[in-house]
TORFILUM-112570 format. One line per field, with one value per residue: z, y, x negated of N, C-alpha, C, O in turn; residue number from 1. Coordinates in Angstrom, 1 decimal. Layout:
N
n_Z: Z ...;
n_Y: Y ...;
n_X: X ...;
ca_Z: Z ...;
ca_Y: Y ...;
ca_X: X ...;
c_Z: Z ...;
c_Y: Y ...;
c_X: X ...;
o_Z: Z ...;
o_Y: Y ...;
o_X: X ...;
mimar: NUM ...;
***
This chain:
67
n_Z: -62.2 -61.3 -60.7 -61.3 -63.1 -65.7 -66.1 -67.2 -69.3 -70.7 -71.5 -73.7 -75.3 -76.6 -77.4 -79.3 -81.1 -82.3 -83.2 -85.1 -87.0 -87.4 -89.1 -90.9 -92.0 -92.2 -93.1 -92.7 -93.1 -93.0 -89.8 -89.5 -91.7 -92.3 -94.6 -96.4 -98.0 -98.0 -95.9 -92.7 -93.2 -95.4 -98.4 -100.6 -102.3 -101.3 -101.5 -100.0 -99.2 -96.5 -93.5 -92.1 -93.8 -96.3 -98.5 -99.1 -97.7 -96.5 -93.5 -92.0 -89.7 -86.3 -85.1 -87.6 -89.9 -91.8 -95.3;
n_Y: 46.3 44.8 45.3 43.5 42.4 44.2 44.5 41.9 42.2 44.1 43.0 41.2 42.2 43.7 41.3 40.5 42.1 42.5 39.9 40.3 42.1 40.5 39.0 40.5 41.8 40.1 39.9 41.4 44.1 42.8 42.4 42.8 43.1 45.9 45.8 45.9 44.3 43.6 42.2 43.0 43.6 44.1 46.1 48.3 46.8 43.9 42.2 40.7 38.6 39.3 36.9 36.5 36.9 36.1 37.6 38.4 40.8 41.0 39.4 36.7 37.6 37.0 34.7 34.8 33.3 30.1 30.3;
n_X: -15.9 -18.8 -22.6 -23.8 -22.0 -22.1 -24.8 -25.2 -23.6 -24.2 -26.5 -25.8 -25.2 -27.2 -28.1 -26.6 -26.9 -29.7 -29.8 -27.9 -29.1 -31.4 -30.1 -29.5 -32.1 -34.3 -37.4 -40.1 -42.7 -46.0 -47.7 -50.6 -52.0 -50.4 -49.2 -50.6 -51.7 -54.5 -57.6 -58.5 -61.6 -62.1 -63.2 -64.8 -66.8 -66.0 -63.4 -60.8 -57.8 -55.0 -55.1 -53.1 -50.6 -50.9 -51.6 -49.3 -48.2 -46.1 -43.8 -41.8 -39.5 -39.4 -37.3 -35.8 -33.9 -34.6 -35.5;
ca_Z: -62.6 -60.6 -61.4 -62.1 -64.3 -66.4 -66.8 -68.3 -70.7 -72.2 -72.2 -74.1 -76.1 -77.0 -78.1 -80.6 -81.6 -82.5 -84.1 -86.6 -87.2 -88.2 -90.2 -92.6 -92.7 -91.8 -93.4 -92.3 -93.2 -92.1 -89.0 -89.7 -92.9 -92.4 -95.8 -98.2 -98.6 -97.8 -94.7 -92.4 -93.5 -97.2 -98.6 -102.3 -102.8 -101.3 -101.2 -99.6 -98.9 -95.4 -93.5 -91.4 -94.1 -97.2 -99.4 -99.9 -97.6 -95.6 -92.7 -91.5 -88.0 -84.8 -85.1 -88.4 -90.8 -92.8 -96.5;
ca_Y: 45.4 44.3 45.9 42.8 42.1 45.6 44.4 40.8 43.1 45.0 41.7 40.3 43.0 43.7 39.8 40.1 43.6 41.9 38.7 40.7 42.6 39.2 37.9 41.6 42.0 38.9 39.9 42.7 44.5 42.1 43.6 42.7 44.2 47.4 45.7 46.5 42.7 42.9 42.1 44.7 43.4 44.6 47.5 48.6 45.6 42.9 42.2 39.1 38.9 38.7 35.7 36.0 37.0 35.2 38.5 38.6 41.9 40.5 38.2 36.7 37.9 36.2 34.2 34.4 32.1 29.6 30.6;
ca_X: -16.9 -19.7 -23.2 -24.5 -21.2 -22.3 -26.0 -25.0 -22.6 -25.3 -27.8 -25.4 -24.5 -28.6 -28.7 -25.5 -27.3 -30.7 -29.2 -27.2 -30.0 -32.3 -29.9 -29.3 -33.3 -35.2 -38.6 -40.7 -44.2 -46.9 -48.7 -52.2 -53.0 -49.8 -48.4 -51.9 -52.0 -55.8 -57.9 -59.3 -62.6 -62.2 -63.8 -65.0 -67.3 -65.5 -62.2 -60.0 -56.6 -54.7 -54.8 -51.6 -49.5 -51.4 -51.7 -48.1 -47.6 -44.7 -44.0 -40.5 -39.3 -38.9 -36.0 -35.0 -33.2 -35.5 -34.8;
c_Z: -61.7 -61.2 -62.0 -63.7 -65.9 -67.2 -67.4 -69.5 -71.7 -72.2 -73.4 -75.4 -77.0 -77.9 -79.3 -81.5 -82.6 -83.4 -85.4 -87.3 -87.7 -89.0 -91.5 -92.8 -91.7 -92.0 -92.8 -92.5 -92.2 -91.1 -88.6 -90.5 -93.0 -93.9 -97.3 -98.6 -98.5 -96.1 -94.4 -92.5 -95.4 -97.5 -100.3 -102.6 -102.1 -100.8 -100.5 -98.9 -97.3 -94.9 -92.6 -93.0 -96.0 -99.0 -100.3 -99.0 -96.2 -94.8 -92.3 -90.1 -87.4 -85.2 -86.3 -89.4 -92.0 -94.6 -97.8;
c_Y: 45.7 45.1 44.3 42.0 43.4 45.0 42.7 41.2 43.3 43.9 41.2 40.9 43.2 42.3 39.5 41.2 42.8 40.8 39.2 41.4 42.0 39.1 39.1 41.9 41.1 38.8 41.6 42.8 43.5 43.2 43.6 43.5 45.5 46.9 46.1 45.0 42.1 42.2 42.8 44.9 44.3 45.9 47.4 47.3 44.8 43.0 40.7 39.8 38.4 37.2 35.0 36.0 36.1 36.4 39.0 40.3 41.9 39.0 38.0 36.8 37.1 35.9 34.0 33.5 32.0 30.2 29.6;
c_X: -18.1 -21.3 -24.4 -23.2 -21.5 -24.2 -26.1 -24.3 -23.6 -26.3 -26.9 -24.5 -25.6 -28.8 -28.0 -26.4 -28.6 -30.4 -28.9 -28.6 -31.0 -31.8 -29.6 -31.1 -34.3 -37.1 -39.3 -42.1 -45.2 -47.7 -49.9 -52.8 -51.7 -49.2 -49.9 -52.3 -53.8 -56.2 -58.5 -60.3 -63.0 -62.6 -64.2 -65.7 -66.6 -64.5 -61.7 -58.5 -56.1 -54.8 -53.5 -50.4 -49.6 -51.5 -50.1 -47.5 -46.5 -44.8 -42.1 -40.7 -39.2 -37.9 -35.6 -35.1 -34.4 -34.6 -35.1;
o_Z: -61.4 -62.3 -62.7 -64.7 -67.0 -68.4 -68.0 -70.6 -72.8 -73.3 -74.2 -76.1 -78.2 -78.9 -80.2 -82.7 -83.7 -84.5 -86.5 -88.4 -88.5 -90.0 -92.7 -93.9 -90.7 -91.5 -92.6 -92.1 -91.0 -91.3 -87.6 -90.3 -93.8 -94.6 -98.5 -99.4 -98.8 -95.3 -95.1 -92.1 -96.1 -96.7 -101.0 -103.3 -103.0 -99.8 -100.5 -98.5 -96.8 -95.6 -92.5 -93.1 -96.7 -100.1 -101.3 -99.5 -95.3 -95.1 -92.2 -89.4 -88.0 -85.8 -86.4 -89.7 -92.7 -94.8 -98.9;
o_Y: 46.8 45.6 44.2 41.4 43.1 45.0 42.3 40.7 42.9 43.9 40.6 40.4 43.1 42.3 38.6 41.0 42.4 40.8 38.9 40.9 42.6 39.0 38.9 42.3 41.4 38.0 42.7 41.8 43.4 44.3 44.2 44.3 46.3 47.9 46.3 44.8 41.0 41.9 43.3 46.0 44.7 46.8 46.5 46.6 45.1 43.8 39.7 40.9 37.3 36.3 33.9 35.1 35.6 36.0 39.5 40.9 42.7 38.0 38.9 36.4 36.2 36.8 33.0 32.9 32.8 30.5 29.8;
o_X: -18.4 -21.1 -25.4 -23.4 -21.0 -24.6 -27.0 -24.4 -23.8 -26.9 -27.6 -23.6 -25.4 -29.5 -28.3 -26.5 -28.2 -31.0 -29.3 -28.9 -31.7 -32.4 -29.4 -31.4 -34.8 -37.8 -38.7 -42.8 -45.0 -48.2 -50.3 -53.8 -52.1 -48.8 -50.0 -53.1 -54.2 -55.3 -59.3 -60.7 -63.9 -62.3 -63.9 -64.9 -65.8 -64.3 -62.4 -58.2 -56.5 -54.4 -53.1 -49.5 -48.7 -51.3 -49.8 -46.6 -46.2 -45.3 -41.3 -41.6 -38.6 -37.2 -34.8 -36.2 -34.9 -33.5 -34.5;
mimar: 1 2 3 4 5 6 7 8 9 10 11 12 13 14 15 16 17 18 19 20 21 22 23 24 25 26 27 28 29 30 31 32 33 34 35 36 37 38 39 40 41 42 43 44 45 46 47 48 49 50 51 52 53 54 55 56 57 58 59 60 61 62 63 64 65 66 67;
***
């Protein structure tokens, strides 16, 4: 095998790896607020909730399947 037949292998092996990997855990800790559901503005007196993730904590990944 060729070394460019070896490094289309493993691209293509990384893209099956990654896929499966969307579709068994699709959601993951939002990376704004680290999952505290607030915003990095919040403190003892005032609070508000994220605005990427909408105070829910969690965001869906790149790619994955609408639910």
């Amino acid at each position: 095998m060729s070394g460019t037949g070896v490094v289309v292998l493993v691209a293509a092996i990384a893209v099956v790896a990654w896929w499966v990997d969307i579709q068994r855990h699709p959601i993951r800790r939002c990376p704004s607020c680290s999952g505290s559901k607030k915003n990095a503005g919040s403190n003892s007196l005032r609070w508000g909730t994220c605005r990427r993730c909408g105070g829910k904590g969690e965001v869906r990944r790149f790619g994955a399947p609408k639910q």
